[in-house]
Each structure stands twice: as C-alpha cells, then as structure tokens.
C-alpha positions, 0 to 999 in steps of 0.5 A: 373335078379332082380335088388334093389331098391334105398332103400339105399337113405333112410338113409340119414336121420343119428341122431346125434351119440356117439363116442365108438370108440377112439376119435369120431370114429365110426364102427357101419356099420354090425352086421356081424362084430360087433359080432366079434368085428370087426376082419377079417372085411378088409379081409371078403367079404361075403356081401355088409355090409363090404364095409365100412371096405374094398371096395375091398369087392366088389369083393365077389358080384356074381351078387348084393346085398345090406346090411341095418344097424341100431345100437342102443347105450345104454351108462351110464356116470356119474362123479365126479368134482371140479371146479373154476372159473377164479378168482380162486373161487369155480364154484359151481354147480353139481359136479356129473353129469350123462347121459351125453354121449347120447344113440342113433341110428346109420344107415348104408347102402351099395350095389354092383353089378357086371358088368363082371368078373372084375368090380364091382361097389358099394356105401356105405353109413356110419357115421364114425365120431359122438359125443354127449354130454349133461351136465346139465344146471349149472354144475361145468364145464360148461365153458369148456362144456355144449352140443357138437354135432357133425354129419357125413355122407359119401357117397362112390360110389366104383368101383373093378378091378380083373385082376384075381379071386384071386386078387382085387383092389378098389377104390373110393371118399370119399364125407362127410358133418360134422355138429357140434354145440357146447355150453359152460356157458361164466362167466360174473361175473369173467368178470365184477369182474375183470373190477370193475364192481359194485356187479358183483360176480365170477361164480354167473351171467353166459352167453353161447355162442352156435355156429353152423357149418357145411361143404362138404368135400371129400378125398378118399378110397382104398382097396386091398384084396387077397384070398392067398389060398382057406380057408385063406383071406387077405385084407387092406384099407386105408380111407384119411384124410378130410380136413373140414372147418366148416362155421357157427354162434355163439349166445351169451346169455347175464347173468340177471344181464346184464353184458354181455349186457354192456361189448357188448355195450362198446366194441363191443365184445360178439355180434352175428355173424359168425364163422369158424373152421377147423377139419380134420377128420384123415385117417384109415388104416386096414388090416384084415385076414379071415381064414377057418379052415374047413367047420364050424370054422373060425378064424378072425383077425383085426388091425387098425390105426387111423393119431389122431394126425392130431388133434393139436387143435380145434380153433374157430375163430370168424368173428368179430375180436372184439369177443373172439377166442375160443381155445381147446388144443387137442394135440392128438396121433395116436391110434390102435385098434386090435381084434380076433373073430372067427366063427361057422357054426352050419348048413346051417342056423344059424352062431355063432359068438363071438369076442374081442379088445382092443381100444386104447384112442387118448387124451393124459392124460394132454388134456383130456377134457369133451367134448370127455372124451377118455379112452383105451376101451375093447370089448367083443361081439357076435352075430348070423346070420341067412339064412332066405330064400336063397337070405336073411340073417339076422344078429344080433349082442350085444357088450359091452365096458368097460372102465376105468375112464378118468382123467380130470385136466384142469387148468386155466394156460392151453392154452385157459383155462384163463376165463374157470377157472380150472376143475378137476375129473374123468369120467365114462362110459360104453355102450352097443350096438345092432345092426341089419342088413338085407342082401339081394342078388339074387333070393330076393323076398318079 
C-alpha cells in the first residue's frame, strides 16, 4: 500500500484572514462543502476534507487519504462616518473609508488512515478563527481602530471507534496558537487640552499605541455520525471553548508636538511595556444530514451554533499600573448558522453542487464597533467536483455573501469610550470567496 507523505505540514505557514462568518469565525477548510454553503458537512464522510466540520468523518477512510485546501477572499468595504473627539470636537479626517476588511488566502489540510475495522486515525489542520482590518491613516474613528489582526492555527490529531459499521464516535485535542496585533490613534490634544496644556488642540496633535499577543491553548472536539439507512446520514460535533491569554507588548508612538512625550515624563504613563489579555474563542456545536435520493440526487442539510456570548469584553490590561487599560465592550449573543444544498451526479466524473444560508451576526447593535463590523450574512454558492483519475478528486468551489450594512453608534459615555470620543455611521460589505481543493486517496500515484 501506498502511504502520503507529510505534505500536511506544509500548511503551517497560515496568513492572516478575515472573518466572513459571524464574528470572526471561519469555515473555509473544503471546497467540497463551500459549494454547498456548508449543509450536510457534519453528516458527510466522503473525504478527508470534512474532518473539520465532524471528526467522526473519519469513519468514511477505506484505507487513507488526505485532502489540501486553499481559499481565497475578495472582499469590498466601504463606509460612511461622523466623528468627535473627547472634548466633544469634531475628529476630523476621512469619513468615508474603503477596503478595509482585507483579501486574503486561507489554507487548510487534513488526512486519515484506517487502522482496522474499528480505528481510524487522522489530523486536521485549519483556521477557524481570523480578522483584518486596515483603516487609513487619519480617518474619523482612528480612536477606537486603525489595524486589528488576529490569527489561528489548530492542530487536531483525531482518532474514531466503530463498534459497527453503521456507528462512529470520535474524539480528539484541540491544539491552537492565536496571534493578534491591534492599533488605534491615542488623541493627545484632547489630553493636553484638558490639563491646560499651552496650544494643545483636541483631534489635532495624535499619538497610537500598537500592541501585539500571541498565546498556546488547547480544548477538545467530539463527533458522532450515523448512517440511519443506507442513502440517509446524520452526524453532530461539538468543537469546546479555548480559554486564550494573550501575553504581548504595547508601543506608543508620541504626537509632533510632544504632548505625549511630556505627560510619559511627568507621571509615567504611555511608556512601553507588557501587556496581557484574555479571549476565549467560544465552542461550535453542528449537526448535519446527508440524504441519497437516488443514484444522482443528494439533498443536504446544515445547523450550527456558536457559545459568542462567552464574548463579554475584550480588556487589555497593561503591566505597568501607570498605563491606561484599554476596554472594548462586546456583550455578544450566541448565533445560528443554517443552510440547505443539494447535489447532482452528472456520470462517473463530474458533480454538481449548489447551496444557501443564512448566517446570523453575533454583536448586538448597541456594541457594533469597527474593528469587527458584524452583520446577519446570506450565502449563495456552488460549485463542481471532479474524478480526474481514481485515486484524485479535484474540487472547486465560488460563494458569495451579502450583507446589509452594520450601524456603528459608539458614544463617548459608552464603558471605555471616554478619551475615544464618540463614532457614529454605517458599514458596507460583501465578498466573494474561491476555493480549491485537492483529494487524494488510494491507488495515488503522480
């Protein structure tokens, strides 16, 4: 037998990603289930690819295979604000700001091997959690947001019981490293302003601190799947919460005309250090069903739930007591995702698929904010698989997601809004993804 090489490992070198599910979740680990906007994906078993959504789709594994996975992002942003800064002046700047939800590529890999009858084995290697954005420099709400980054890679080594054929349990760790960076404007004119400061100008002389974390974490995943009659699946999963404490730095850069520089040199505050943070990234729970209609149709079918309000608040607290705690209320709720697609077996060669859903936003509308501009998302995709030789599929997959536009209305009486001024306005969005996946299985050969 013919066993894969490690090519899996490849994939550690993940980019930074935007978020296109609610919150910062991602999805785009198969272009197999892309093209049916995700239904059925916890109750399919055809390929390696589907570990992500259901590690019980090990039990599909005849001997091995293992699936490669590259999704690509095209977003369009743009919005429209007003601004003040603390003191109540107008903030100034570009009020209408566009790109700045990133385009990127998201990777993804998996593979399985069976060992007998009963055990499998298998690792999956995905992104589930990612944002980026960039506003340009000087725009209206730089005080509450000028670059968010935020990166995840998990490693899922799985192992599958089948006490029958008809039956499997899985199991497995859940091993996740999260890097962020985060960077908004800091407006020393207000400051200096306000503790009479000679010629110090609300909105006019700005500073920024940029801070940088980055942690290890592990939680678990479990799956179960049944194949309750020959043509009709269902499977569940449940990824668990990660408790993440981000250990990192923040950098301030002081304004030209050197407030900043004084107030550091007076008490001590503003100066670089240490920092440290806490962000869970919430658990997942689907269920899926993979019905057969005959020999070509298949209708699929898809719900999940995401625990978002673990998500009370994001609070960077600073090692040195002397510098400011940053505060950014999120008071998010718990979402649902739901889709149906369907299949079509055009002969022993090509597939036809084609899928929608509807993805519910996780920030309430009194704590949208522009670092995560979260809206309620539709989906509408599709897609093709392809047998190019019997031990490689090749699947492609385009989807697109509309959504309405977010209202921001951040106040300055707002809980950690009071040197941030007020931000008021709207954000649009859309994106189109493309994804690509290579499936390779037994008799492989180049």
């Amino acid at each position: 037998m013919r066993r894969p090489i490690a090519v899996i490992l490849l994939l550690s070198a993940f980019v930074p990603a935007t978020a296109l599910a609610s919150g910062f979740e991602l999805r785009e680990s198969s272009a197999h289930a892309m093209a049916t906007s995700y239904a059925g994906a916890a109750a399919s078993n055809s390929d390696a690819g589907f570990l992500f959504y259901n590690p019980a789709s090990l039990g599909g594994v005849d001997t091995w295979d293992m699936s490669l996975n590259a999704t690509g992002l095209i977003l369009g942003t743009s919005g429209n604000f007003t601004g003040t800064t603390a003191a109540g002046t107008p903030a100034g700047g570009l009020s209408n700001p566009s790109g700045f939800l990133s385009n990127a590529l998201v990777p993804a890999g998996d593979i399985r091997y069976r060992i007998n009858d009963q055990f499998a084995v298998g690792v999956s290697l995905s992104s589930p959690w990612g944002e980026s954005t960039k506003y340009p420099a000087g725009w209206t709400g730089r005080y509450y947001a000028m670059t968010t980054r935020l990166t995840s890679v998990d490693i899922t080594p799985l192992i599958s019981y089948q006490p029958v054929p008809e039956f499997t349990f899985a199991a497995g760790p859940q091993i996740q490293y999260l890097n962020a960076e985060l960077s908004e404007a800091i407006d020393f004119g207000t400051l200096g302003a306000l503790n009479g400061f000679p010629g110090a100008v609300p909105g006019d002389s700005d500073g920024a601190v940029q801070l940088h974390g980055n942690s290890w974490a592990a939680g678990y995943t479990l799956g179960a799947m049944w194949e309750m009659m020959p043509n009709l699946s269902l499977g569940a999963s449940y990824r668990s919460t990660i408790h993440q404490a981000l250990q990192g730095t923040e950098d301030f850069t002081y304004d030209s005309a050197g407030i900043g520089a004084t107030i550091n040199a007076l008490t001590g505050a503003f100066a670089d250090g240490k920092g440290r943070t806490s962000l869970p990234t919430p658990a997942v729970v689907m269920g899926g069903a993979h019905w057969a209609l005959d020999d070509r149709w298949t209708a699929l079918a898809e719900v999940e739930y995401t625990n978002w309000s673990s998500l009370k608040q994001l609070l960077i607290v600073p090692d040195n007591p002397l510098n400011p705690t940053g505060l950014t209320v999120l008071d998010w709720k718990n979402t649902w995702f739901g889709s149906f697609g369907g299949e079509y077996r055009y002969d022993e060669q090509w597939t036809l698929r084609l899928g929608g859903a509807y993805d519910e936003a996780a920030a309430p509308s009194e704590t949208v904010e522009p670092r995560i501009p979260d809206a309620n998302r539709y989906w509408l995709s599709g897609g093709i698989g392809y047998r190019w030789r019997p031990g490689t599929d090749v699947n492609f997959a385009v989807a697109h997601l509309f959504t309405p536009h977010s209202d921001i209305d951040q106040l300055a009486t707002g809980p950690g809004n009071a040197t941030r001024g007020s931000l008021m306005g709207i954000s649009n969005s859309d994106a189109t993804l493309i994804s690509l996946q290579l499936v390779m299985r037994e008799p492989f050969a180049l």
